[in-house]
N, C-alpha and C positions, 0 to 999 in steps of 0.2 A: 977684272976677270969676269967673263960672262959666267950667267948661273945658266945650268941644264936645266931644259924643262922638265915637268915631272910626265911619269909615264901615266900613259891611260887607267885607269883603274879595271881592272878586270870586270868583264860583265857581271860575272856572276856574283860579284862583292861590292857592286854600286849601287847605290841606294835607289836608284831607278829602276835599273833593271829586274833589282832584286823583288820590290814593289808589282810591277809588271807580270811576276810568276808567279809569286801571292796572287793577284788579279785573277790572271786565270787561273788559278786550280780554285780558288773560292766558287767562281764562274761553273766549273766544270761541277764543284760539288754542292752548289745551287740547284743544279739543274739536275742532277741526280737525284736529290733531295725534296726537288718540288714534282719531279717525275713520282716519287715514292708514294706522296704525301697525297698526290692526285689518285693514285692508287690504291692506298691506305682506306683515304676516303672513302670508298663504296662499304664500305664495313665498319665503318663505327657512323649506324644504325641500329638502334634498339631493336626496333620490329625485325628486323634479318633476322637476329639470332634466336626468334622463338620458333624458327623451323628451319628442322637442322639439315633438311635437306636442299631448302635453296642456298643456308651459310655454306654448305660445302660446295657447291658450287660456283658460290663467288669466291671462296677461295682461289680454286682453281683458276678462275678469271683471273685474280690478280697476280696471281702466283708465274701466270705467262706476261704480266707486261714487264716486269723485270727479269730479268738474266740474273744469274745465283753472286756474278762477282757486284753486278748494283745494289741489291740486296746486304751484300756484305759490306761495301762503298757507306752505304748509310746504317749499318749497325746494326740492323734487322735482317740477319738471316737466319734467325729461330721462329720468326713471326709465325710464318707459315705450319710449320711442323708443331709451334706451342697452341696456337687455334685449332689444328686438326685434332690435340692432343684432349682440347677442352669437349669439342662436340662429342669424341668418343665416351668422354668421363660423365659426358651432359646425357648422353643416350645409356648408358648403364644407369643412370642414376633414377633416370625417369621410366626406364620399367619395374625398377624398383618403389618408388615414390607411384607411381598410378597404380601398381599391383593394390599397396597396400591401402592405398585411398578408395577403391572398388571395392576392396572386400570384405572394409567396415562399414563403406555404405552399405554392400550389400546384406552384410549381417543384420542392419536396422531395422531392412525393408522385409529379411527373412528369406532374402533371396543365395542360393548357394554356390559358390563360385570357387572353381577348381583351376592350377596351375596345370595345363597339359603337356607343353614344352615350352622350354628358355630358349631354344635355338631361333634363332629367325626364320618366319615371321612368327614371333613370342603366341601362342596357343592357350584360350583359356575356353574352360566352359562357365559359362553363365549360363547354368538351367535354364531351360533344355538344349540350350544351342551352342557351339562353336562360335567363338570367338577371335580372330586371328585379328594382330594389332600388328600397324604399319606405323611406330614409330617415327621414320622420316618425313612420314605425310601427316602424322597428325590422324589418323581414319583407325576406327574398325570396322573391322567385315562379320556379320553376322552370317553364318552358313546352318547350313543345315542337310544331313545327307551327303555331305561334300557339296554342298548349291549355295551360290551364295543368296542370300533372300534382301539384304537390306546391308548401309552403310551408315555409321554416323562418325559423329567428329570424337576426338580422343578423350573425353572426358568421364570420367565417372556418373558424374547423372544423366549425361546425354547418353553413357551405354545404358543404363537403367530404365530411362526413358523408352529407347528404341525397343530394347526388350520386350518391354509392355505393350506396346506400339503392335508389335509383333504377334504377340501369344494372342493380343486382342483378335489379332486382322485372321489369323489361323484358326482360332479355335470359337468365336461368338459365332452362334448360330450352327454349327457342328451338328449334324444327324446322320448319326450310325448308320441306323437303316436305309436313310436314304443316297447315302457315300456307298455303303454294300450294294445296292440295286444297280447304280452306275456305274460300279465297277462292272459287276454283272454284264449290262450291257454294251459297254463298252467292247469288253471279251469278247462278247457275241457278234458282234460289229464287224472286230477284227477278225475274226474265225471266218465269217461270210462274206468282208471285200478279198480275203486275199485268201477263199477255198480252203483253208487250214484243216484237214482232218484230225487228226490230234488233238488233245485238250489243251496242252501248252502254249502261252502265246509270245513271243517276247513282250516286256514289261511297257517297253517305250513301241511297240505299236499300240496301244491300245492308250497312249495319251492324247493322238489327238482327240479321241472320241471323247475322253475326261473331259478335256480344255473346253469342247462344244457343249459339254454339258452343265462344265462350271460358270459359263456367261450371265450377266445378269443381261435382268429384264430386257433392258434396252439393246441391248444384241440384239437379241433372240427378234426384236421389233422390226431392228435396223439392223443388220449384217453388217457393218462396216468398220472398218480397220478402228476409227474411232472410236467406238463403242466396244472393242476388244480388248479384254483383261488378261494379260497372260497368267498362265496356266505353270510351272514351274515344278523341273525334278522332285525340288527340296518341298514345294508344298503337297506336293502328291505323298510321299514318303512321309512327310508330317502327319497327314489326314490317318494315314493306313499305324502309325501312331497313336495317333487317338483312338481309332477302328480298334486297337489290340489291347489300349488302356480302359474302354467301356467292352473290350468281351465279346466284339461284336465279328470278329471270324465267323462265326457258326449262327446261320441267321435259318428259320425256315425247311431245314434239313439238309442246307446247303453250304458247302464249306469253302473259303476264298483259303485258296495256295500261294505260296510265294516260293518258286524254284530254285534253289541253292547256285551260283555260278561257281563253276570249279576250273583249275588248271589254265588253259590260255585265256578261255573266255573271262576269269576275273579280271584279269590286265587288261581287259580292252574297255577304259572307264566309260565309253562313249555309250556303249550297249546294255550295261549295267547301273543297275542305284545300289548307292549302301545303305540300307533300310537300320534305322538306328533309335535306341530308347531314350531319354531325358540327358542319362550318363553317357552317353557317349557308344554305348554298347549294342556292337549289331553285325554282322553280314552284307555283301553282294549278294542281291538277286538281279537271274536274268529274267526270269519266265513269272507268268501269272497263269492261276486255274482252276476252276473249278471242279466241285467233286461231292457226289449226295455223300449224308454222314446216315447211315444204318440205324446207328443206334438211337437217332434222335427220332427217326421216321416211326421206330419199333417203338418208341416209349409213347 
């Protein structure tokens, strides 16, 4: 009696075949996997993460080479959303952590440094000046008047530094009288290029005549773009600062005005300075002008 062959073994339960599908899907989750991995890669970099604005960024980068179901393919698809989750906790933490690093240094140095707002861009005074701090960049901006005057990097003694840097470059060599006389002339300048009857001038016609006057030496030699020092909102508004901290409004019988801007013309910052004291405290003006003072003439 012949035997019956046996039957084929089905694919799907023969050790071959079965081999084969193993093969490729290993294949398939290889390649997923070294896809990832390549990916992955650009960020586990130390140096990335100590600014948080290029780490978010290469987030983003790699967050577009895979698709959400690859992601999930290899196990990682919290990756993305747990890293964003860190820079945010990294960026609260570090305006916390530099606030309070700044403001014992500053206490050492005797320097007084005010929270002016937590909203973005975080707001401090570092007497006498505005301080707006750019977190993702790592920079502050030193302002003054609403001008910005100068930039340094995030750190507590380099703001300290700058500072200094600052009040130096503003206030050494400072004379009253002779900031009064050029303003003066200045006025005078602007009143006779542009026929002005009136004693009011706007504020910002009469800077270029400042700026010509503020030049050193070697300007004044050589006229040339090279040898030109700008002349800036916020240092003008600084000077007229000091003019009011030495007393110096009222020179000779003659008294320097600062015009009130009111109703549209405050919103047009372009036309206007905010004229401001150490704290923070101050007005828009638009006009500048002059005016005899009686009583000083009579004494």
């Amino acid at each position: 009696m012949s035997q019956e062959p046996e039957p084929h073994p089905d694919a799907a339960s023969s050790p071959w075949e079965r081999c084969r599908l193993i093969q490729e899907g290993l294949k398939v989750a290889a390649k997923a996997h070294s896809k990832a991995a390549t990916a992955v890669g650009s960020l586990a970099k130390a140096a990335l993460w100590e600014d948080l604005e290029k780490a978010e960024k290469a987030l983003s980068r790699v967050e577009k080479k895979l698709r959400p179901d690859e992601w999930q393919s290899v196990g990682q698809e919290k990756l993305v959303s747990d890293l964003r989750a860190w820079c945010s906790e990294r960026r609260r933490r570090a305006k916390q952590e530099f606030f309070g690093r700044l403001t014992e240094k500053a206490r050492q140095e005797g320097v007084e440094v005010m929270l002016i707002s937590r909203e973005e861009p975080v707001t401090l005074r570092v007497t006498p000046f505005e301080v707006q701090l750019d977190l993702e960049k790592g920079v502050a901006h030193f302002l003054f008047a609403k001008d910005e005057l100068a930039t340094c990097r995030l750190d507590e003694n380099e703001v300290l530094i700058q500072r200094a840097k600052l009040m130096e470059e503003l206030e050494k060599g400072f004379d009253p009288e002779g900031f009064f006389a050029r303003c003066l002339a200045a006025w005078r300048a602007a009143r006779a290029a542009r026929r002005i009857e009136g004693e009011r001038v706007e504020i910002l016609q009469i800077l270029p005549y400042l700026a010509i006057e503020a030049q050193p030496k070697r300007f004044k030699e050589t006229p040339s773009i090279k040898n030109y020092k700008g002349y800036s909102r916020g240092r003008f508004a600084y000077e007229v600062h000091l003019l009011r901290r030495a007393r110096g409004f009222l020179q000779d019988g003659v008294r320097l005005n600062l015009g009130v801007a009111t109703g549209t013309t405050a919103s047009k910052k372009k036309r206007v300075i905010y004229f401001e004291d150490e704290r923070g405290n101050g007005e828009y003006k638009l006009t500048v002008f002059f005016t005899r003072d009686e009583r000083v003439e009579s004494s």
